[in-house]
PyMOL commands that place a pseudoatom at each C-alpha (Angstrom):
pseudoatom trace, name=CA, resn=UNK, resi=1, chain=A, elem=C, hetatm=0, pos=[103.243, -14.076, 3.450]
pseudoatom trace, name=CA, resn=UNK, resi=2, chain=A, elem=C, hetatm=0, pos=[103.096, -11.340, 5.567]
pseudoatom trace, name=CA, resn=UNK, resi=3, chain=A, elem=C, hetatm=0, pos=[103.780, -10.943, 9.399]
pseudoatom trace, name=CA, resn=UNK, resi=4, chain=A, elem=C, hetatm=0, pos=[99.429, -10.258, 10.324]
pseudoatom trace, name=CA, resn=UNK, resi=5, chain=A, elem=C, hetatm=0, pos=[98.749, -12.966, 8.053]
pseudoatom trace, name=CA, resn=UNK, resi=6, chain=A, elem=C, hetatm=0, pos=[100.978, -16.029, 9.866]
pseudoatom trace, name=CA, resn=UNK, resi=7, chain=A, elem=C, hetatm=0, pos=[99.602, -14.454, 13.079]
pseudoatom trace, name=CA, resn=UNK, resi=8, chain=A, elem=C, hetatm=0, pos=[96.289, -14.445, 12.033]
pseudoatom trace, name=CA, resn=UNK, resi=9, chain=A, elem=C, hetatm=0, pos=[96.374, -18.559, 10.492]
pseudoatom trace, name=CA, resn=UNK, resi=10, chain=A, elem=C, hetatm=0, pos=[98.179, -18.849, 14.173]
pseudoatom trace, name=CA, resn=UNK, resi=11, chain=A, elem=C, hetatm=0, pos=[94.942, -17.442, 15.662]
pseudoatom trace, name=CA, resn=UNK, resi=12, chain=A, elem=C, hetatm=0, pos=[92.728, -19.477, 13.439]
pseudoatom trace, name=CA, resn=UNK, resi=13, chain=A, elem=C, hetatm=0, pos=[94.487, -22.732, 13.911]
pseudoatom trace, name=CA, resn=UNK, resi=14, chain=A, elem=C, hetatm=0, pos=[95.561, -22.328, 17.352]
pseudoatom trace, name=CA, resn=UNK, resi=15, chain=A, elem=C, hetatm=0, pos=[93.954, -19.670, 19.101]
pseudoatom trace, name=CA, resn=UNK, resi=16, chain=A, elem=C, hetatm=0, pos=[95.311, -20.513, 22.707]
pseudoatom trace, name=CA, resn=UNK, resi=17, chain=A, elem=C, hetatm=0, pos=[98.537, -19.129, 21.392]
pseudoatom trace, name=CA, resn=UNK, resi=18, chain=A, elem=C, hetatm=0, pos=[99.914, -15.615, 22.414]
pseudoatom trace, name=CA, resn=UNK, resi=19, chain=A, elem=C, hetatm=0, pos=[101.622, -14.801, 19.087]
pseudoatom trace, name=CA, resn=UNK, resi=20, chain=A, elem=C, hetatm=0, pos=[102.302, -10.974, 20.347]
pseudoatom trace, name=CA, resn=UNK, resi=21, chain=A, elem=C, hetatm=0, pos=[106.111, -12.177, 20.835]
pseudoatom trace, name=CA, resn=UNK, resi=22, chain=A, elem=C, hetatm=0, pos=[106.198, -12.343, 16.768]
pseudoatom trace, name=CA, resn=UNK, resi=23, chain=A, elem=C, hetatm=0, pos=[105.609, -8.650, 16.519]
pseudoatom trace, name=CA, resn=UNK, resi=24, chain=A, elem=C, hetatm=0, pos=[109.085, -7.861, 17.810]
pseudoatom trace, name=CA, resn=UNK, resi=25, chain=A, elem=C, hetatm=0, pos=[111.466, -11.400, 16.691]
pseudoatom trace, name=CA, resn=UNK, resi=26, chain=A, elem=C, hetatm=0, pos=[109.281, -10.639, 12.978]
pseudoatom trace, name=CA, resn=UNK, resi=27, chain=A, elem=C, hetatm=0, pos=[111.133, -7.430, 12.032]
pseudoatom trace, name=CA, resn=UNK, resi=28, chain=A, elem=C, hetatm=0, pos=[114.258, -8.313, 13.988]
pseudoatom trace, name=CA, resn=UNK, resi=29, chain=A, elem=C, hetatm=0, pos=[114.694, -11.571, 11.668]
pseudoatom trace, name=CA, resn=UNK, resi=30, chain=A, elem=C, hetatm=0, pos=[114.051, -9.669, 8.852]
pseudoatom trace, name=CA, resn=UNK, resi=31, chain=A, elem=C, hetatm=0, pos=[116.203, -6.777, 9.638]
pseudoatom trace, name=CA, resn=UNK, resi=32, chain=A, elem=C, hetatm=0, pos=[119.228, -8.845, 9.971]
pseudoatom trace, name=CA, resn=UNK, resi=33, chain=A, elem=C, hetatm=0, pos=[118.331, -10.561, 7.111]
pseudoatom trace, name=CA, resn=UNK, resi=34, chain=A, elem=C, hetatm=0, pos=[118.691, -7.331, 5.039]
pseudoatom trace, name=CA, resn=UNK, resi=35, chain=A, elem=C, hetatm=0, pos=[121.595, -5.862, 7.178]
pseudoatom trace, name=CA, resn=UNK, resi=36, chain=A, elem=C, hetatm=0, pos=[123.265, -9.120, 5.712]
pseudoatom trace, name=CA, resn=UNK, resi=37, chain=A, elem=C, hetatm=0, pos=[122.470, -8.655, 2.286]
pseudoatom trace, name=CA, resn=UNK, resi=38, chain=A, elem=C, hetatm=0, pos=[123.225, -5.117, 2.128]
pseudoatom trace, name=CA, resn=UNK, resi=39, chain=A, elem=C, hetatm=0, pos=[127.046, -5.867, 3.686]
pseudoatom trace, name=CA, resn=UNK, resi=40, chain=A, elem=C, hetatm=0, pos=[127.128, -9.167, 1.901]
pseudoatom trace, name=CA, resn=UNK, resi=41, chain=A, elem=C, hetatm=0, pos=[129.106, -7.650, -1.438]
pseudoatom trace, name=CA, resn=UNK, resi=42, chain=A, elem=C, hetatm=0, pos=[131.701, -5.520, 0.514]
pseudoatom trace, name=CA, resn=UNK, resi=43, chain=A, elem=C, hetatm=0, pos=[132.943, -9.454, 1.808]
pseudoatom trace, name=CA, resn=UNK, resi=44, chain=A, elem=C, hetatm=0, pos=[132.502, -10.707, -1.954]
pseudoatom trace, name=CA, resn=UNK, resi=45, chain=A, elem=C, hetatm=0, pos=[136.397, -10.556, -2.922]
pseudoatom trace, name=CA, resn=UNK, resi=46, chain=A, elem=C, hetatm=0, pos=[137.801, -9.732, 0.565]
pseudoatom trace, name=CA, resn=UNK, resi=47, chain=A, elem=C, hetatm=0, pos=[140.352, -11.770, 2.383]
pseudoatom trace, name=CA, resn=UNK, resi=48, chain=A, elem=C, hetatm=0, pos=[137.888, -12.171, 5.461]
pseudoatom trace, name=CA, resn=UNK, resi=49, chain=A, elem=C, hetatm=0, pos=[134.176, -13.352, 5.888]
pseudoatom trace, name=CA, resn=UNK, resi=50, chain=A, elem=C, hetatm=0, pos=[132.073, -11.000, 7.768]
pseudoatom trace, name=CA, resn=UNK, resi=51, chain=A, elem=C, hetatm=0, pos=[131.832, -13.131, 10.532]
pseudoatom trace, name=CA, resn=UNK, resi=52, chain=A, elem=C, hetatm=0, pos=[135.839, -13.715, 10.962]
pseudoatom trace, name=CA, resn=UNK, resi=53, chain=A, elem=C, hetatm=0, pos=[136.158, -9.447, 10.617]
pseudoatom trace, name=CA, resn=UNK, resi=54, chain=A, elem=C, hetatm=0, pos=[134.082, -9.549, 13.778]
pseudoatom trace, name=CA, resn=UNK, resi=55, chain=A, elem=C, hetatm=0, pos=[136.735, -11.682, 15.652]
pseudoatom trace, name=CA, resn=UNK, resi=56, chain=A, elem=C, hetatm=0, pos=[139.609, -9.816, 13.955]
pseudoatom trace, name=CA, resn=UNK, resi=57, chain=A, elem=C, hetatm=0, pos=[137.789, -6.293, 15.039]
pseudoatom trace, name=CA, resn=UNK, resi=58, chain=A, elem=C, hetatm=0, pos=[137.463, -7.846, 18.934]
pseudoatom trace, name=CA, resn=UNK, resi=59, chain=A, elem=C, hetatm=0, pos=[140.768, -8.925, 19.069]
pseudoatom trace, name=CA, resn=UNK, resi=60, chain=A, elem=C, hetatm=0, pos=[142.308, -5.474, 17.330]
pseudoatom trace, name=CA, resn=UNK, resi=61, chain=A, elem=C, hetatm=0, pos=[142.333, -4.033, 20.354]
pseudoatom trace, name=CA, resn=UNK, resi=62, chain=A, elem=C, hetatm=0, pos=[143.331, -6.226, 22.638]
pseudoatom trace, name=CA, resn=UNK, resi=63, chain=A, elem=C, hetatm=0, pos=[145.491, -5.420, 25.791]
pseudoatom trace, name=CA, resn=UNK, resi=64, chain=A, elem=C, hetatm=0, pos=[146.695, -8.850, 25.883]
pseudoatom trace, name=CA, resn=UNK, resi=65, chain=A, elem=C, hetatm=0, pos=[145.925, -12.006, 24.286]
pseudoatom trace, name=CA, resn=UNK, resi=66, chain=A, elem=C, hetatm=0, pos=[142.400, -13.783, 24.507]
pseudoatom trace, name=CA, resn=UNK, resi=67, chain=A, elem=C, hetatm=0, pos=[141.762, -17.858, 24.761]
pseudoatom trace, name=CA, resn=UNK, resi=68, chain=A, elem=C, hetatm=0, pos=[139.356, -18.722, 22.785]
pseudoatom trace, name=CA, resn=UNK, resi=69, chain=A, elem=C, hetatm=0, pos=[136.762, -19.944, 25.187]
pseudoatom trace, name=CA, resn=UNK, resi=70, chain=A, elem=C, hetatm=0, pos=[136.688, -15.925, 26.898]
pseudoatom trace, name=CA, resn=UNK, resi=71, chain=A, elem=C, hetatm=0, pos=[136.437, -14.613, 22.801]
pseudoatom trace, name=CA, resn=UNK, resi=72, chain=A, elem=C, hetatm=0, pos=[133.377, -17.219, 22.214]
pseudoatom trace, name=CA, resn=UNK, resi=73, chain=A, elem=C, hetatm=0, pos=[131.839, -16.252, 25.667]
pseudoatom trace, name=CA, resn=UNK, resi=74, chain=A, elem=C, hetatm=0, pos=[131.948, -12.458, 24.943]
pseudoatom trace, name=CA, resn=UNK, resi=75, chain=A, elem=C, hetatm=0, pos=[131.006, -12.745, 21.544]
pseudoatom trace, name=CA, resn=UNK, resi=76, chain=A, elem=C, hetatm=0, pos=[128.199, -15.323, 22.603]
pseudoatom trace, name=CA, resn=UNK, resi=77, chain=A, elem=C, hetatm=0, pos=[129.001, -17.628, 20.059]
pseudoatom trace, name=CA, resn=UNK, resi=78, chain=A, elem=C, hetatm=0, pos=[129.418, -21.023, 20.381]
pseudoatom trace, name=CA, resn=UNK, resi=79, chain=A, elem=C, hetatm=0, pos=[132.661, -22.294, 21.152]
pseudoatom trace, name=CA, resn=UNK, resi=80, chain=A, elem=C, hetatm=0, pos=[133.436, -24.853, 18.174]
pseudoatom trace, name=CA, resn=UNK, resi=81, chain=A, elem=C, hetatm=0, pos=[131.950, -21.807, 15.590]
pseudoatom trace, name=CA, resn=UNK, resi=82, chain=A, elem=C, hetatm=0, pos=[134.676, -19.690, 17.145]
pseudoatom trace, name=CA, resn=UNK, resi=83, chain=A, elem=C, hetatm=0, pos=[137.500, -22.480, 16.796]
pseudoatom trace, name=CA, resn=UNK, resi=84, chain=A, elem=C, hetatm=0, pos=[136.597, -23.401, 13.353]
pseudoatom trace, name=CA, resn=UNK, resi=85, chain=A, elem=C, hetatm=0, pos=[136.633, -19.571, 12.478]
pseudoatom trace, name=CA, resn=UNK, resi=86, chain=A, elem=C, hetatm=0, pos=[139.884, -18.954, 14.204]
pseudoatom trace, name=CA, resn=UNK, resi=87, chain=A, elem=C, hetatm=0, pos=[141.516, -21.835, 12.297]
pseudoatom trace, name=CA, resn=UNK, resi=88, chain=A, elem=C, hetatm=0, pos=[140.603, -20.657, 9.127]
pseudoatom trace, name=CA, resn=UNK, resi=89, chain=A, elem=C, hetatm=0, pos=[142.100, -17.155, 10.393]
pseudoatom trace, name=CA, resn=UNK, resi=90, chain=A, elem=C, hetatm=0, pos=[145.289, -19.152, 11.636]
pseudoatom trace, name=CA, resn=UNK, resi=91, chain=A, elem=C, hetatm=0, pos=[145.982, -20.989, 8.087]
pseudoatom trace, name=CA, resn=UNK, resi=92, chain=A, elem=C, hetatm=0, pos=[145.875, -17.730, 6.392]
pseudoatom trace, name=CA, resn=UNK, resi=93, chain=A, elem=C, hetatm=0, pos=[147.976, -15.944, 8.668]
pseudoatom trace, name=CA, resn=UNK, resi=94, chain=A, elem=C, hetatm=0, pos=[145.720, -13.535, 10.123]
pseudoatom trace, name=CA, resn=UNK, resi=95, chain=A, elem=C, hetatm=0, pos=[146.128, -14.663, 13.869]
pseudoatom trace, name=CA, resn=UNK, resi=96, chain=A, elem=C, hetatm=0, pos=[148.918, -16.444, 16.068]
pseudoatom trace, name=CA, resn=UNK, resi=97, chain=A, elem=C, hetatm=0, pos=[148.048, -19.176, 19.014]
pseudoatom trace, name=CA, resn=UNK, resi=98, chain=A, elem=C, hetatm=0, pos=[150.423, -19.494, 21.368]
pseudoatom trace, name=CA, resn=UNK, resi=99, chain=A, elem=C, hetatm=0, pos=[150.631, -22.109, 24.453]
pseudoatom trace, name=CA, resn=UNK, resi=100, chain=A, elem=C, hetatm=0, pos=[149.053, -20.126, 27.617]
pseudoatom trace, name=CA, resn=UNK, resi=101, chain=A, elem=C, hetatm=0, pos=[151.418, -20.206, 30.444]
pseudoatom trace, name=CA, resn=UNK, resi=102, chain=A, elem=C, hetatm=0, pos=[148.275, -20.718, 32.729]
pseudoatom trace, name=CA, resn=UNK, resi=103, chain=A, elem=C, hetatm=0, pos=[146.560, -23.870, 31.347]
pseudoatom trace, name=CA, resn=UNK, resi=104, chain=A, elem=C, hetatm=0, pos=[148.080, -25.841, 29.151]
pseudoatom trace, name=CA, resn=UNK, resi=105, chain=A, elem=C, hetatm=0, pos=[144.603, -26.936, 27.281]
pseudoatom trace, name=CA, resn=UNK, resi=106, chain=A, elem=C, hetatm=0, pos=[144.291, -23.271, 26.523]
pseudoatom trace, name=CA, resn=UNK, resi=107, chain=A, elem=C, hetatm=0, pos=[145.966, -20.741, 23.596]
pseudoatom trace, name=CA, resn=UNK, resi=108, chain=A, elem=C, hetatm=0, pos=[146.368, -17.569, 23.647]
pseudoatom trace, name=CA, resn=UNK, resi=109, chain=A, elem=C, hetatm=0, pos=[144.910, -15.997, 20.078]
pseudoatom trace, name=CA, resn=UNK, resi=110, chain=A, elem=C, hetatm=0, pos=[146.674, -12.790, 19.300]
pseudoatom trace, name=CA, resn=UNK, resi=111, chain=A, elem=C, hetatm=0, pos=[146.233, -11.376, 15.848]
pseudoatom trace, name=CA, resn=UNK, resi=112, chain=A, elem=C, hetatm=0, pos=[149.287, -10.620, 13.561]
pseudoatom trace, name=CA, resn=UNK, resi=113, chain=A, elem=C, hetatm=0, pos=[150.340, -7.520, 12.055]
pseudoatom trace, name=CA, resn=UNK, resi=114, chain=A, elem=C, hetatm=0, pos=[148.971, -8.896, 8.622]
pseudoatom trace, name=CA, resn=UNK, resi=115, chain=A, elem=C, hetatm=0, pos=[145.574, -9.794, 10.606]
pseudoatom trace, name=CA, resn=UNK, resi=116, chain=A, elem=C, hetatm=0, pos=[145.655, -6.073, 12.097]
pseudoatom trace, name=CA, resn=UNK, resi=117, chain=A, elem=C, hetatm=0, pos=[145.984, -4.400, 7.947]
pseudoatom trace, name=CA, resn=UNK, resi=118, chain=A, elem=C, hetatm=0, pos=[143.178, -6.513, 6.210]
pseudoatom trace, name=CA, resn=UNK, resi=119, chain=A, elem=C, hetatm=0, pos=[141.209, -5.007, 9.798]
pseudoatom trace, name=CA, resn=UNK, resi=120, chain=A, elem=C, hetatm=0, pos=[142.329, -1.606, 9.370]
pseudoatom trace, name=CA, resn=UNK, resi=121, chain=A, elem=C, hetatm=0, pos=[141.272, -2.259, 5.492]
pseudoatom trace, name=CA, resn=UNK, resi=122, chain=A, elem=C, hetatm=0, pos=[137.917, -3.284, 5.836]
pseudoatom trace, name=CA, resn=UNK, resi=123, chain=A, elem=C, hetatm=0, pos=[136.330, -2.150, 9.025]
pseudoatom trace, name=CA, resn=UNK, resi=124, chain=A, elem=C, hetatm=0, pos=[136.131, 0.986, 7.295]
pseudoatom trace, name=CA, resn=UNK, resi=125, chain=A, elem=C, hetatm=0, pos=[134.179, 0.410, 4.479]
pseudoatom trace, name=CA, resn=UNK, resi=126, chain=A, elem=C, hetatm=0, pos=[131.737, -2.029, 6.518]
pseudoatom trace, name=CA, resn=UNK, resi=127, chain=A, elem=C, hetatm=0, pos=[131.418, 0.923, 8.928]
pseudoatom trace, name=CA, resn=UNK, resi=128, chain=A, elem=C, hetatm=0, pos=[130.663, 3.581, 5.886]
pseudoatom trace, name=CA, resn=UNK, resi=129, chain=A, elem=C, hetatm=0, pos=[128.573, 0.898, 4.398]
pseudoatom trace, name=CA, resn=UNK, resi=130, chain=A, elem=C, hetatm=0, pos=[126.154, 0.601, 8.117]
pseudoatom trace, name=CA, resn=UNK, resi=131, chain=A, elem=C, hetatm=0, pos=[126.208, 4.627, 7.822]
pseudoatom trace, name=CA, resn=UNK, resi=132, chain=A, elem=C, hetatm=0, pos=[125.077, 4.716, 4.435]
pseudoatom trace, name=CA, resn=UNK, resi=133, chain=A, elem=C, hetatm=0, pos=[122.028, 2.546, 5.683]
pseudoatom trace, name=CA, resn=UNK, resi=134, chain=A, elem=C, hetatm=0, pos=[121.227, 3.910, 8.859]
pseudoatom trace, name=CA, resn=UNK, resi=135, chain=A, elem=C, hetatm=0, pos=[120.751, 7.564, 7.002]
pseudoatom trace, name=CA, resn=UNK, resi=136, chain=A, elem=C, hetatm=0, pos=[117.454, 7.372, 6.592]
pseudoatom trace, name=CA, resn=UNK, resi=137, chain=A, elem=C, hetatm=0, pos=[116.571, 7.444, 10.418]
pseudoatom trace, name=CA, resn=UNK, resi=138, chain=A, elem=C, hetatm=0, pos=[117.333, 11.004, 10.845]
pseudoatom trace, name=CA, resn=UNK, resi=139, chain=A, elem=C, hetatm=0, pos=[115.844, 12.247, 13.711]
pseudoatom trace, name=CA, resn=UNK, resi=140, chain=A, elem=C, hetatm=0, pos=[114.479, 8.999, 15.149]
pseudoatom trace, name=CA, resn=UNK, resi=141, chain=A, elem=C, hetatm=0, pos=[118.158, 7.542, 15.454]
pseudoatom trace, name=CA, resn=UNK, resi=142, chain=A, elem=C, hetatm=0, pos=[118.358, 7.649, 18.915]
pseudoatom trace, name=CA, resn=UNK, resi=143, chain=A, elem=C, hetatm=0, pos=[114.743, 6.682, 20.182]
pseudoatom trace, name=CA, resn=UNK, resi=144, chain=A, elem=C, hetatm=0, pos=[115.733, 3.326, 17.457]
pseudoatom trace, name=CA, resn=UNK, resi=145, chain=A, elem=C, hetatm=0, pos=[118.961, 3.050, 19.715]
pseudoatom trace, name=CA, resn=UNK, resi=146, chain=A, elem=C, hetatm=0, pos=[117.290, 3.243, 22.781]
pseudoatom trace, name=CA, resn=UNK, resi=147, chain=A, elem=C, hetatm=0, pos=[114.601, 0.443, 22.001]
pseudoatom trace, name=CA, resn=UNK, resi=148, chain=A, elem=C, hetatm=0, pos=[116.893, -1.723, 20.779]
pseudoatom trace, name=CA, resn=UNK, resi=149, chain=A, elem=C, hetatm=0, pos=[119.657, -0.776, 24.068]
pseudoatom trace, name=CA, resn=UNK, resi=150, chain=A, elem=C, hetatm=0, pos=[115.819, -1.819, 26.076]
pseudoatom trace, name=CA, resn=UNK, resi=151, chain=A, elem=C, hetatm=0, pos=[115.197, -5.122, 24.142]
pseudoatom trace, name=CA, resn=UNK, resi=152, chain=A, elem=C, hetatm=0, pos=[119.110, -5.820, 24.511]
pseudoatom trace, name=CA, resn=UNK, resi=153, chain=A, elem=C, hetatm=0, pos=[119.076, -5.435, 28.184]
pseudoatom trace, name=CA, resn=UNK, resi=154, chain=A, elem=C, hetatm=0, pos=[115.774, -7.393, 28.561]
pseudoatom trace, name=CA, resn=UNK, resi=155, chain=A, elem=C, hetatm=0, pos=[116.626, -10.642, 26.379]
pseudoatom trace, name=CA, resn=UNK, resi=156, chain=A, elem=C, hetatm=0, pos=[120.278, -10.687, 28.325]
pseudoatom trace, name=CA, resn=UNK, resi=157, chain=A, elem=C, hetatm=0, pos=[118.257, -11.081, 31.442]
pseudoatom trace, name=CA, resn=UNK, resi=158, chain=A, elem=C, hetatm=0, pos=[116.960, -14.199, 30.174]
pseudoatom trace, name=CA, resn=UNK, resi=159, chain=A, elem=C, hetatm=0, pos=[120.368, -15.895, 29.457]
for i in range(1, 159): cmd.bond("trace and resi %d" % i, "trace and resi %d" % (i + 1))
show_as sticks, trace
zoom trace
């Protein structure tokens, strides 16, 4: 079912409904949707998920060690998804908590050199991967950036 035709049975059935907002969340659902399927097999026999290469990419990088409350904040996820993914990432070696001299309820995550070479392994290829798809924008690439930079900005406002 296409994206006019739930708006229009929206209109039919409840026409005192502004449905415009499903012009813009419509495509964005179904571009990640397809973004993950298209990265999906690069993950198929890695050592990390996609979604604990994103924690091992933001903490690459790192000055000096993050708690995990900051990482979930800046990666505006919630806080027990983060832990969960962090302790899978812990039993396998990939990062080290240690107790944080400031507040003893808190650890400091730091990621170990093993944690830093599946990183350096795979960022890569997911990079080359989101290159390979982005191609076909040519010459619209950065008017694409720049609405998306826009909606960004605007649906931060609201948090």
């Amino acid at each position: 079912m296409g994206r006019d035709m739930v708006q229009g049975l929206w209109a039919e059935a409840r026409p005192d409904l502004d449905t415009s907002a499903m012009e813009v969340i419509g495509p964005l659902k179904r571009i990640q949707r397809l973004l993950e399927e298209a990265v999906e097999p690069l993950y198929v026999d890695a050592p990390l998920t996609s979604a604990e290469l994103d924690i091992c990419i933001r903490l690459r990088h790192d000055e000096s060690p993050t708690i995990a409350r900051q990482l979930a904040d800046q990666m505006r996820h919630s806080r027990a998804a983060i832990s969960k993914t962090l302790n899978r990432l812990e039993a396998r070696g990939f990062v080290r908590r240690e107790p944080s001299p400031n507040d003893k309820r808190a650890a400091l995550i730091r990621l170990t050199p093993e944690g830093e070479a599946v990183t350096d392994r795979l960022f890569p290829r997911q990079l080359a991967r989101e290159f390979e798809l982005l191609e076909g924008l040519g010459d619209d690439r950065d008017r694409v950036v720049e609405a998306l930079n826009l909606l960004a900005d605007v649906l931060s406002r609201e948090r």
